[in-house]
N, C-alpha and C positions, 0 to 999 in steps of 0.2 A: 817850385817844381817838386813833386813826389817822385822819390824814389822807388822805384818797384822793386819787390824780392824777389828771386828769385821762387819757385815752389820749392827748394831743396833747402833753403834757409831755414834755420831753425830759428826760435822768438823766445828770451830766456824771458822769464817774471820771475822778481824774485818775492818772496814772501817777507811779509816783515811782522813785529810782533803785535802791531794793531790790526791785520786781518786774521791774525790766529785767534783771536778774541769773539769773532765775528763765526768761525767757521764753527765753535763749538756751540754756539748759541743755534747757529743753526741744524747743524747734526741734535743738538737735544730737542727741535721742535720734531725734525723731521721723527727721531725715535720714536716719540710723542704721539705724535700723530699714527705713525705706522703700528703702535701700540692699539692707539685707540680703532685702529680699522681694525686688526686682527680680533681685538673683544668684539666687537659687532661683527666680523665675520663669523667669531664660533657661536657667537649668540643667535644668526640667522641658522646655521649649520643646525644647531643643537633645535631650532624651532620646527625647521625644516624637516628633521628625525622624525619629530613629536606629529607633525602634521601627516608621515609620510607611514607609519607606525595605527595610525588611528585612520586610513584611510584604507590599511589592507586590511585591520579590524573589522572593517565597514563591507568589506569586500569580503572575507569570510562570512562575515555574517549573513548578508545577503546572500551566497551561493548555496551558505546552511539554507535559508529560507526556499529559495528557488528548487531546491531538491527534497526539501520536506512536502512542499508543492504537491512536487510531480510527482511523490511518490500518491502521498494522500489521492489525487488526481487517478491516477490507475487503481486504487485504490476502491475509490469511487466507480469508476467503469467497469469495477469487475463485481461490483456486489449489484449494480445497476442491469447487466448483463443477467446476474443469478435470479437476481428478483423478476426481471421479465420473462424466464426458462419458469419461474414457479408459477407465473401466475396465468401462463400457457396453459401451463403443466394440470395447473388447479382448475382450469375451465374444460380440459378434456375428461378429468376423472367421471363425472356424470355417467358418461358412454361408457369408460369401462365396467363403472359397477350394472348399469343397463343390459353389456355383454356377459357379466359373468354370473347377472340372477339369468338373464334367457340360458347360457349354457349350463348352470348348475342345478335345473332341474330335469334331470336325464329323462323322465318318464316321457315329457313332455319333446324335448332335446329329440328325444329318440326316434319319435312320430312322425317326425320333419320329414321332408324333401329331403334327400340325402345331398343334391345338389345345393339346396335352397345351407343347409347344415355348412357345404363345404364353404361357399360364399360370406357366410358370415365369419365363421374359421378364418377365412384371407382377411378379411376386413379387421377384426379383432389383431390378430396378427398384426398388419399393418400399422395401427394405433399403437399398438406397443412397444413394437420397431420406433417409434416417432418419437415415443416418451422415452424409450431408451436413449438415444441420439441425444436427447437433453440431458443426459445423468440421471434419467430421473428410474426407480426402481422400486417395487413393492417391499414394503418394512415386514421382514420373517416375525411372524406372531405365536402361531402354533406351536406350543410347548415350550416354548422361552418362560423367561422369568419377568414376571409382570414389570417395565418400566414404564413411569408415569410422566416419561420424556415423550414414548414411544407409541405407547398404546393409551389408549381412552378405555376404562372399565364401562361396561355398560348392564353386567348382572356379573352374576357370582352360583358359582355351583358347588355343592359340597361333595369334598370328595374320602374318600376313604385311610389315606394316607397322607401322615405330614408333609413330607417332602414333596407333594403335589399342590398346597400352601402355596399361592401368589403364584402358580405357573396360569398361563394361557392356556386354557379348553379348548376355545370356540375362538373362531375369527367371524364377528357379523358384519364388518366391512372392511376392508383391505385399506392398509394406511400405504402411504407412499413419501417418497424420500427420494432429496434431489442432491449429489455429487457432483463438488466443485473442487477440484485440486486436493486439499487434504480438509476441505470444508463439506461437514453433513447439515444439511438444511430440512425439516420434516414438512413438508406440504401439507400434509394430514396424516393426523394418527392413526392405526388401527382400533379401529372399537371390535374391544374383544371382550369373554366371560371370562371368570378367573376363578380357581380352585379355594374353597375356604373349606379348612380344617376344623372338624368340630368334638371336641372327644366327649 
């Protein structure tokens, strides 16, 4: 027959000096062991870093990429934008030098229809107004200093003084020039005559 204990019983063991033998071999496995996890945990930890280090690397780097993009991108759209305003720009000039040889021969200018005179006056106007709208605006030639950005030589007149040397005389056809933000773009140069000095 088993005796039952009570649950308030207490159960003595006593130790003796052959399981003390036993308890240190096993505490040095466990140490051991517990050892060896913790190097392989700093080892994973330390890899972990390494892997985590080289992935936001990756991740700078690609947002550097993605924003050199989008800059270049607009970039793009905005010289794309200028070059289609120039090349408007470029197919209407015909008409203005057409309007500005009929109005700059006044003899002729003068004989007109004073009606017929004002109509074209709107229209010209109009056309300018349009080129304006684009940035676009006639390059100052007359009396400047000849630049070979600016103007196209096309004869040479000699003049009486030095200091009239490489200036603009004559304007034989109007250059024009297209503004974009702080960017100047020349459509066409002014072909003009230019002062030469002869002693």
């Amino acid at each position: 027959m088993v005796n039952k204990q009570d649950k308030n019983d207490e159960v003595d063991i006593e130790l003796t000096n052959e399981d003390s033998g036993f308890e240190d071999v096993e505490l040095e496995d466990v140490e051991e062991k517990g050892s060896d996890k913790l190097k392989q945990l700093r080892e994973k930890l330390k890899a972990a870093e390494a892997d985590k280090m080289k992935a936001m690397e990756d991740l700078q780097r690609a947002k550097a990429e993605f924003l050199n993009a989008k800059r270049r991108l607009e970039e793009e759209k905005v010289h794309d934008r200028l070059r289609t305003k120039m090349s408007c720009a470029a197919d209407l000039l015909p008409l203005c030098d057409s309007f500005q040889m009929a109005m700059s021969d006044t003899e002729v200018w003068e004989k007109a229809d004073k009606a017929w005179r004002s109509g074209m006056e709107g229209i010209n106007m109009q056309l300018m107004q349009l080129l304006q709208s684009y940035g676009v605006q006639e390059i100052k030639a007359e009396g400047e200093t000849f630049d070979p950005m600016r103007h196209e030589a096309v004869g040479t007149e000699t003049v009486d003084e030095k200091k009239k040397q490489d200036i603009v005389l004559t304007v034989v056809q109007n250059g024009y020039e297209i503004k974009s933000g702080d960017k100047t773009e020349i459509i066409r140069p002014a072909r003009v005559t230019t002062g030469v000095f002869e002693e």
